[in-house]
BALOBA-1460 file (C-alpha; in Angstrom, 3 decimals):
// residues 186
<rec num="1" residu="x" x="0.000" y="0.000" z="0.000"/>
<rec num="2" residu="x" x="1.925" y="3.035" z="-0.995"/>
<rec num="3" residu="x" x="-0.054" y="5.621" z="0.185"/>
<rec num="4" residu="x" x="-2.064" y="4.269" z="2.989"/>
<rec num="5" residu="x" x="-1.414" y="6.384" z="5.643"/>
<rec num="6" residu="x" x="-2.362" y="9.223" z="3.890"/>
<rec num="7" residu="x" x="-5.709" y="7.098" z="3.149"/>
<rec num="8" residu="x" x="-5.837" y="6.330" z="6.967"/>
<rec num="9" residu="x" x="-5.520" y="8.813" z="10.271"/>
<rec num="10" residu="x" x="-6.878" y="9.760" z="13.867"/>
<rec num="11" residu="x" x="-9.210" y="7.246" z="15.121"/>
<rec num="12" residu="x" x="-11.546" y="6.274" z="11.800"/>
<rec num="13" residu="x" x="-8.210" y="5.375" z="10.308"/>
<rec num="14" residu="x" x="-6.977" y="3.525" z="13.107"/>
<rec num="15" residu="x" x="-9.999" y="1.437" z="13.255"/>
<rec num="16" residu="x" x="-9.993" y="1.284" z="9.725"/>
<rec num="17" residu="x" x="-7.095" y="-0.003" z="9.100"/>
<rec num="18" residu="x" x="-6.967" y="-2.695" z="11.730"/>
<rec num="19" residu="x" x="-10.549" y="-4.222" z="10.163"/>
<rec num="20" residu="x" x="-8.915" y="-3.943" z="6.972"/>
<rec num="21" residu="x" x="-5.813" y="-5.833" z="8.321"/>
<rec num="22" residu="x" x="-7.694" y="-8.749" z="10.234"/>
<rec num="23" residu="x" x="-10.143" y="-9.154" z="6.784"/>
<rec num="24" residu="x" x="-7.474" y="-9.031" z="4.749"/>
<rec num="25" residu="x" x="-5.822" y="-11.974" z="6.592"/>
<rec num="26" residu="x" x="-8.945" y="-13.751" z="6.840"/>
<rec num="27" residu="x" x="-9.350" y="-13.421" z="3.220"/>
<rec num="28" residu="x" x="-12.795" y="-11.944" z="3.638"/>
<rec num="29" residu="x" x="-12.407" y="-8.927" z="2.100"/>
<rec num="30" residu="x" x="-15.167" y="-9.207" z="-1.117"/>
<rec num="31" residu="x" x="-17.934" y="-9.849" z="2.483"/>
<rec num="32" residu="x" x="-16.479" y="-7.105" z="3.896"/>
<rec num="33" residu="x" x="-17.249" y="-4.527" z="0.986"/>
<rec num="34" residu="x" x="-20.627" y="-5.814" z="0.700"/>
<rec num="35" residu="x" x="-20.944" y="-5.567" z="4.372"/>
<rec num="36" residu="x" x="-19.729" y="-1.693" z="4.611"/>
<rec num="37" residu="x" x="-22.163" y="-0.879" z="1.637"/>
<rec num="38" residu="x" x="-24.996" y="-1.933" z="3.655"/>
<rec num="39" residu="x" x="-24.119" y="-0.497" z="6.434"/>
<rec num="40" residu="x" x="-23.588" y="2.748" z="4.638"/>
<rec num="41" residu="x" x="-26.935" y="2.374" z="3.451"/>
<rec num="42" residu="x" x="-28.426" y="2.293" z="6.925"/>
<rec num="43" residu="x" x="-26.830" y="4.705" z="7.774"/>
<rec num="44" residu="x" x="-28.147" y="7.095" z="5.410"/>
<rec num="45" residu="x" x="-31.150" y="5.901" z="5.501"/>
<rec num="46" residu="x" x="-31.984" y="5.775" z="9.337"/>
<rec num="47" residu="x" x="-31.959" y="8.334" z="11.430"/>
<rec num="48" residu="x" x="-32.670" y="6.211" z="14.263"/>
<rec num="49" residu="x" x="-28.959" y="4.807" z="13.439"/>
<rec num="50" residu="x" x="-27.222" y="7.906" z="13.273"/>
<rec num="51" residu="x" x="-28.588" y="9.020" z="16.392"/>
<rec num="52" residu="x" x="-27.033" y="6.069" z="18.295"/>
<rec num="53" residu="x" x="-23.875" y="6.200" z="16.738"/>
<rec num="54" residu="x" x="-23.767" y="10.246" z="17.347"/>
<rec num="55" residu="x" x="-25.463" y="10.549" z="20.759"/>
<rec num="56" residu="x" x="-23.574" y="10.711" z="23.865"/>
<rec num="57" residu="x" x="-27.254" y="9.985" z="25.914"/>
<rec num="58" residu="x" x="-26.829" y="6.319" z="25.229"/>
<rec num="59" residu="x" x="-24.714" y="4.348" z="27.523"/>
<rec num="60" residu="x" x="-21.950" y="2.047" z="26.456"/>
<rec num="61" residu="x" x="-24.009" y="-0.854" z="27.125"/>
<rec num="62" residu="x" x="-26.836" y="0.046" z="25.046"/>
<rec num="63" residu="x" x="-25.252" y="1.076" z="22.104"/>
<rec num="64" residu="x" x="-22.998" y="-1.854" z="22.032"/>
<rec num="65" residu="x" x="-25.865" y="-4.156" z="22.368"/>
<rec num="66" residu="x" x="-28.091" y="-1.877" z="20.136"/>
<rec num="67" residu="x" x="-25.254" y="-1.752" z="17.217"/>
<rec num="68" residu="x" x="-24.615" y="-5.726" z="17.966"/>
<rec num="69" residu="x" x="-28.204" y="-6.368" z="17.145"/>
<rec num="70" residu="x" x="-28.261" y="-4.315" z="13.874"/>
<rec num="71" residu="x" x="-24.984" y="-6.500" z="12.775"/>
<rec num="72" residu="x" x="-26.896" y="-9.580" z="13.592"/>
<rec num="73" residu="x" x="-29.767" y="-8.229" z="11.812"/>
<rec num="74" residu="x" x="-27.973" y="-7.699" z="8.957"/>
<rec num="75" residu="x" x="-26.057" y="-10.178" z="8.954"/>
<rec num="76" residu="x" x="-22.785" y="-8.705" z="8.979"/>
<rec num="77" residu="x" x="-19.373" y="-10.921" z="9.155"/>
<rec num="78" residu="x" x="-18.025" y="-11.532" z="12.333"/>
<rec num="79" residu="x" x="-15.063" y="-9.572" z="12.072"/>
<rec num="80" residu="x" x="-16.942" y="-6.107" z="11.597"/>
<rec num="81" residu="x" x="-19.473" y="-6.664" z="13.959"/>
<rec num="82" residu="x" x="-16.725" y="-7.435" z="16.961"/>
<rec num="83" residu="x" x="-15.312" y="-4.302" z="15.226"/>
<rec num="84" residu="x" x="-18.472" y="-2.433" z="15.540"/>
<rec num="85" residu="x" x="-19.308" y="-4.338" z="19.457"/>
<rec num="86" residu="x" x="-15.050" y="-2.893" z="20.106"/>
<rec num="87" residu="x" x="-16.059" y="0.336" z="18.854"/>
<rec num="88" residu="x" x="-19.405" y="1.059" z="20.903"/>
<rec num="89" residu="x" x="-17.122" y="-0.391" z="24.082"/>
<rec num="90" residu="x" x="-14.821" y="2.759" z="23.439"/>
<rec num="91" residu="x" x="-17.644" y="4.985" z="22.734"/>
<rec num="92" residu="x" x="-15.963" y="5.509" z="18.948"/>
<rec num="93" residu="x" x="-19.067" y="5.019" z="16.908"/>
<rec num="94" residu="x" x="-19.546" y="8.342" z="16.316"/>
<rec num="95" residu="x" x="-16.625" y="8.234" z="13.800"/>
<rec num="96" residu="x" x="-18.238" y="4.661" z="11.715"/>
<rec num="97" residu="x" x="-19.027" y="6.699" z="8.766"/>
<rec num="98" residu="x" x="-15.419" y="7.601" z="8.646"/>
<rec num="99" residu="x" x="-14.175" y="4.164" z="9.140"/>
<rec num="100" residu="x" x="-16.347" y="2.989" z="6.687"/>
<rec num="101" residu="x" x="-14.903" y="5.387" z="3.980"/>
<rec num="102" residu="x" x="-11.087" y="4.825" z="4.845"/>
<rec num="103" residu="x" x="-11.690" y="0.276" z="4.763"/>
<rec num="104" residu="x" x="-13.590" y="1.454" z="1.220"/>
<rec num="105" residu="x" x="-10.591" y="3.215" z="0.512"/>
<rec num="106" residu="x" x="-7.801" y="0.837" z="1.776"/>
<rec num="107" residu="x" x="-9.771" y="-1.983" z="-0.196"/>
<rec num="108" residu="x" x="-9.663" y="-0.093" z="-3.519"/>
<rec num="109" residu="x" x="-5.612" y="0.602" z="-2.855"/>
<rec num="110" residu="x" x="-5.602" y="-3.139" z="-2.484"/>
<rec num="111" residu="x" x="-6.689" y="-3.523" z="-6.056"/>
<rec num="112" residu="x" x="-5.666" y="-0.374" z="-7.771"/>
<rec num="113" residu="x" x="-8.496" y="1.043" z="-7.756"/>
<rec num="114" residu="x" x="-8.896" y="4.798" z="-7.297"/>
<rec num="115" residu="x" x="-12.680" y="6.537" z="-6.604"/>
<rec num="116" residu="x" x="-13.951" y="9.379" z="-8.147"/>
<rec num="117" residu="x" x="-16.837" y="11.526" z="-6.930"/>
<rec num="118" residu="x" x="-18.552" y="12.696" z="-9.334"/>
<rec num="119" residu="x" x="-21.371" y="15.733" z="-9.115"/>
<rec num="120" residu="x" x="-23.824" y="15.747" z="-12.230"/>
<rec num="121" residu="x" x="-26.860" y="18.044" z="-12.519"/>
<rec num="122" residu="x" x="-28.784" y="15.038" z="-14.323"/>
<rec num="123" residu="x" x="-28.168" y="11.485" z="-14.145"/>
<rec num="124" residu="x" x="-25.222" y="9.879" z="-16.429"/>
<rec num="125" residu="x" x="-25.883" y="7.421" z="-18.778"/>
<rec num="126" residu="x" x="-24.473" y="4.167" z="-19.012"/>
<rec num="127" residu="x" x="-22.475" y="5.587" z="-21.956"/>
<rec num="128" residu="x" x="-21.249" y="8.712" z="-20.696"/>
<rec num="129" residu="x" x="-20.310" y="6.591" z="-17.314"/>
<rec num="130" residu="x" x="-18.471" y="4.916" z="-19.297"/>
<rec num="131" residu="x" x="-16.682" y="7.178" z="-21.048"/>
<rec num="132" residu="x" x="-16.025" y="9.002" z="-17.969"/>
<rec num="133" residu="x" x="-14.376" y="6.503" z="-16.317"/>
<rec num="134" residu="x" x="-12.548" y="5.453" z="-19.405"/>
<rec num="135" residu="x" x="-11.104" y="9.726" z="-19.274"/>
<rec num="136" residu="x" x="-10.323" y="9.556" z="-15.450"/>
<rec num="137" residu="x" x="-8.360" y="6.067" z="-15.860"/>
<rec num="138" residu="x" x="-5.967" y="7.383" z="-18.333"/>
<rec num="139" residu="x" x="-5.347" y="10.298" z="-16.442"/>
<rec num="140" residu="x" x="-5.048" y="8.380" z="-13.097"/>
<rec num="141" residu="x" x="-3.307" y="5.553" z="-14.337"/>
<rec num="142" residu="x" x="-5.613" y="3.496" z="-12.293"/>
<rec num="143" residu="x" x="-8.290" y="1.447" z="-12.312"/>
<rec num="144" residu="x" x="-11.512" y="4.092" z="-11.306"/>
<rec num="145" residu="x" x="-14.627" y="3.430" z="-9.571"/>
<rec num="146" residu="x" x="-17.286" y="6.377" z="-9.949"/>
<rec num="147" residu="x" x="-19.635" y="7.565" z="-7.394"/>
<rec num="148" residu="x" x="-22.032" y="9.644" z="-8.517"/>
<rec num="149" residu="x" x="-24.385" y="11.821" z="-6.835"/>
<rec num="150" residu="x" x="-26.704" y="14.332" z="-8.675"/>
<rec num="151" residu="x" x="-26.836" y="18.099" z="-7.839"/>
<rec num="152" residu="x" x="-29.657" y="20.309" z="-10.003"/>
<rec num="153" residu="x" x="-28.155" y="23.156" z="-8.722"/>
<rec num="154" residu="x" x="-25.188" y="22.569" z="-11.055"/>
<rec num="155" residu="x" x="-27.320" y="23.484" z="-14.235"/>
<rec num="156" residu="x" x="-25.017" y="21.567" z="-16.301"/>
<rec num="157" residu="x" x="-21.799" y="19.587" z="-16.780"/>
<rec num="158" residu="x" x="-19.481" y="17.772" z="-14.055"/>
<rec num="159" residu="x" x="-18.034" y="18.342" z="-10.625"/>
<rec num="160" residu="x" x="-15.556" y="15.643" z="-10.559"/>
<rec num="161" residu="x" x="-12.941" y="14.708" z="-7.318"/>
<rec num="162" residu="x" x="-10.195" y="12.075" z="-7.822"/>
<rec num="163" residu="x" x="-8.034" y="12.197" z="-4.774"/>
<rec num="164" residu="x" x="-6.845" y="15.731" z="-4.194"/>
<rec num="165" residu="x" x="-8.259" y="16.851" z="-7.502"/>
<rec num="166" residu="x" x="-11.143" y="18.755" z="-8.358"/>
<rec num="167" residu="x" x="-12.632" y="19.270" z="-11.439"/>
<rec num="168" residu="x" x="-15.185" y="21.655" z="-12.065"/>
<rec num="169" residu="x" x="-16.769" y="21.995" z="-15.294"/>
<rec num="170" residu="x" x="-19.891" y="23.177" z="-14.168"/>
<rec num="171" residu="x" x="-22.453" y="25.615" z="-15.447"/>
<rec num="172" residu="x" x="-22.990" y="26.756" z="-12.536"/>
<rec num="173" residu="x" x="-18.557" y="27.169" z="-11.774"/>
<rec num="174" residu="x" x="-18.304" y="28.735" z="-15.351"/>
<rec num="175" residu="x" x="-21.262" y="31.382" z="-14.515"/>
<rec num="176" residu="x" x="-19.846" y="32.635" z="-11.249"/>
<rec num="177" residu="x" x="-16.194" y="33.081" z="-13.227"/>
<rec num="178" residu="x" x="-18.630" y="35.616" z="-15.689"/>
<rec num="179" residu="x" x="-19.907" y="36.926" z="-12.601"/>
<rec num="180" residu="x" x="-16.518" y="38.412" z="-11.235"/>
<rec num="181" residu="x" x="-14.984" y="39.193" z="-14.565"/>
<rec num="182" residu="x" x="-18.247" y="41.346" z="-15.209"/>
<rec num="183" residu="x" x="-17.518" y="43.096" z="-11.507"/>
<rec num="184" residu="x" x="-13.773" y="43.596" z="-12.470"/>
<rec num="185" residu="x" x="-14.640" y="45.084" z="-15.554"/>
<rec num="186" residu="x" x="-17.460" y="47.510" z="-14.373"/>
């Protein structure tokens, strides 16, 4: 992993990178992405979750037995549930969302992978996904996995983030440059 302490640091990372470790060496990592997406998922789409990763009302107890019972739910592997169970004992689940982006992002190291987020004011087509990804992996040199998320107030065109690089080609980015060269010139 060449750069993955820069992928991994404070306390998501530390967790992180020890789940990725002990997956790794139980060769389950392919469960443990499919795992972290739907926990991801929940996450988003509970608020009832959120609040007992976030609030400090909840004791120790119940939110290790509360977060133990969602990963049995869910059936999550073993090793992120005594992750998550280690986690809620050290009253760290307030950083999971964290975690679960740095093990995303150690995973993709693993296999070359880079991820792009990518801001479009419609949907993309299979095509232009495609053709996208096709762009970003010549210029990365990587493999690149696209994550896209759809913002109307872009009007138009692409926000797109690969590592520490932004790329805005937005309506929206090239009307606010108008903007201040009308100011400058008035």
């Amino acid at each position: 992993m060449s750069n993955s302490a820069s992928l991994t640091s404070g306390i998501s990372g530390r967790y992180a990178t020890a789940l990725f470790e002990l997956a790794r060496e139980s060769r389950v990592l392919p469960k443990l992405e499919e795992d972290l997406d739907a926990l991801q998922a929940a996450l988003a789409g509970s608020e009832d979750l959120r609040d007992l990763i976030s609030s400090p009302i909840y004791s120790r107890a119940e939110q290790s037995a509360a977060i133990l019972a969602i990963a049995r739910k869910m059936g999550l592997s073993d090793v992120l549930s005594n992750t998550l169970g280690l986690m809620a004992s050290k009253r760290r689940l307030f950083v999971l969302a964290d975690m679960i982006a740095s093990v995303k992002a150690l995973i993709a190291d693993a296999r070359g992978e880079v991820t792009a987020e990518v801001s479009a004011a419609r949907p993309l087509s299979a095509a232009q996904t495609e053709a996208l990804s096709e762009a970003l992996r010549k210029a990365a040199g990587k493999d690149v996995k696209i994550e896209t998320t759809v913002d109307e107030s872009l009007i138009g065109g692409l926000v797109v983030k690969l590592g520490s690089r932004m790329i805005d080609a937005s309506i929206r980015a090239k009307l606010s440059k108008l903007q201040n060269v009308m100011k400058e010139v008035g």
